[in-house]
C-alpha positions in Angstrom: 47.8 23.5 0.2 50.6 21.4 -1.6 49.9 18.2 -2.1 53.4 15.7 -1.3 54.2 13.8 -4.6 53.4 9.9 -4.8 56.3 8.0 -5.7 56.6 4.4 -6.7 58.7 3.6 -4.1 60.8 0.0 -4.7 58.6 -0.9 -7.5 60.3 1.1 -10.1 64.0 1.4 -8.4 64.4 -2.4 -8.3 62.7 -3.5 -11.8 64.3 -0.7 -13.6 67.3 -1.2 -12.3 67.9 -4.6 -13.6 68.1 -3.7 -17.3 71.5 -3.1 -17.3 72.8 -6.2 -15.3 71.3 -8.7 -18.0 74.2 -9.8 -20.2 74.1 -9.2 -24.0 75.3 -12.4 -25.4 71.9 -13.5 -25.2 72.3 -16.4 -22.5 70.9 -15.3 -19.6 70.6 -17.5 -17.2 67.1 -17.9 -15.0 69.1 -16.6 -12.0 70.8 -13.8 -13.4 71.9 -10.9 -11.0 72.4 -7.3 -11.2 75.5 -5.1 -10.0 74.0 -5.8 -6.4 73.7 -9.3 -6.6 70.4 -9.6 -6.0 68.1 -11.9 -8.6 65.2 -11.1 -10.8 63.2 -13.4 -8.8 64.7 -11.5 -5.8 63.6 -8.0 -7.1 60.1 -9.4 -8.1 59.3 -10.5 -4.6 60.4 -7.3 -3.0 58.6 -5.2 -5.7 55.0 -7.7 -4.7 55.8 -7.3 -1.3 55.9 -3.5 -1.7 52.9 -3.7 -3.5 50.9 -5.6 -0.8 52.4 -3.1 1.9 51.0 -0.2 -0.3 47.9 -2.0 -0.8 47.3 -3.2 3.0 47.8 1.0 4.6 45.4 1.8 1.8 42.7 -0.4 3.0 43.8 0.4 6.8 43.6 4.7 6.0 40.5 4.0 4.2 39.1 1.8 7.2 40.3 4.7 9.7 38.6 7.5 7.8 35.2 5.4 7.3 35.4 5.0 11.2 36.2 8.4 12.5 39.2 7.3 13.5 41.7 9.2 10.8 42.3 13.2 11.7 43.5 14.1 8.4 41.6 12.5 5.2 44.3 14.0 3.0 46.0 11.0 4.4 43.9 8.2 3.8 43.7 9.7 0.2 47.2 9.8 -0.3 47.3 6.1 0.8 44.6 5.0 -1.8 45.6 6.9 -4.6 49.5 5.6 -4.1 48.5 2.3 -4.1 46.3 2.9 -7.1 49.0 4.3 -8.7 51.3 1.3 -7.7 48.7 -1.5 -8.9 47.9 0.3 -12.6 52.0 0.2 -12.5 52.9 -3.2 -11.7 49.6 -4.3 -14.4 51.6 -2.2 -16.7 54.9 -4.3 -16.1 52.8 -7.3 -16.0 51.6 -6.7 -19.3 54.9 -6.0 -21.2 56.1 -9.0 -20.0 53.7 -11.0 -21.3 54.2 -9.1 -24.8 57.7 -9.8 -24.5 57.2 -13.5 -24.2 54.3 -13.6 -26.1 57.1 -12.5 -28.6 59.8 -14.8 -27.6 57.9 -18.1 -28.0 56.6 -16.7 -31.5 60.3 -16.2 -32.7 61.1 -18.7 -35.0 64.8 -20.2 -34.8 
């Protein structure tokens, strides 16, 4: 039995995507874009909305398979352990960024 890979679905794509759409001079403004025209506060929404999607068909596969209700548990585990997967990831991001301004407001002009 193969087991389908997990992916991070819209998390990663639209965070790591905006790296490159930042300008360089060093005055970004709060409502910078990318190439797509969509804002950082734009990506972070859809990013936490993905993550509660991921999070909600977890608890609904788990809540089938406790009942009786799911036919394949392979499922259910697939759901969990994506949105696992999804949540240690966006705690990861979560953290860096806090490093990062941790860092900022330490920097001495």
């Amino acid at each position: 039995m193969i087991v389908p890979s997990i992916g991070i679905g819209s998390l990663g794509t639209s965070i790591g995507g905006l790296g490159t759409s930042i300008p360089s001079t060093g005055t970004a403004a709060a409502g910078a874009t990318n190439s797509s025209g969509k804002s950082f506060g734009d990506a972070l929404t859809n990013a936490i909305g993905s993550l509660e999607n991921s999070q909600t068909t977890a608890a609904q596969s788990a809540q089938q398979l406790a009942t009786g209700q799911a036919t394949d548990p392979t499922t259910a585990i697939t759901a969990v352990e994506n949105a696992s997967l999804s949540m240690d990831f966006a705690s990861q991001i979560r953290n860096q960024l806090d490093t990062v301004a941790s860092t900022l407001f330490q920097t001495q002009v």
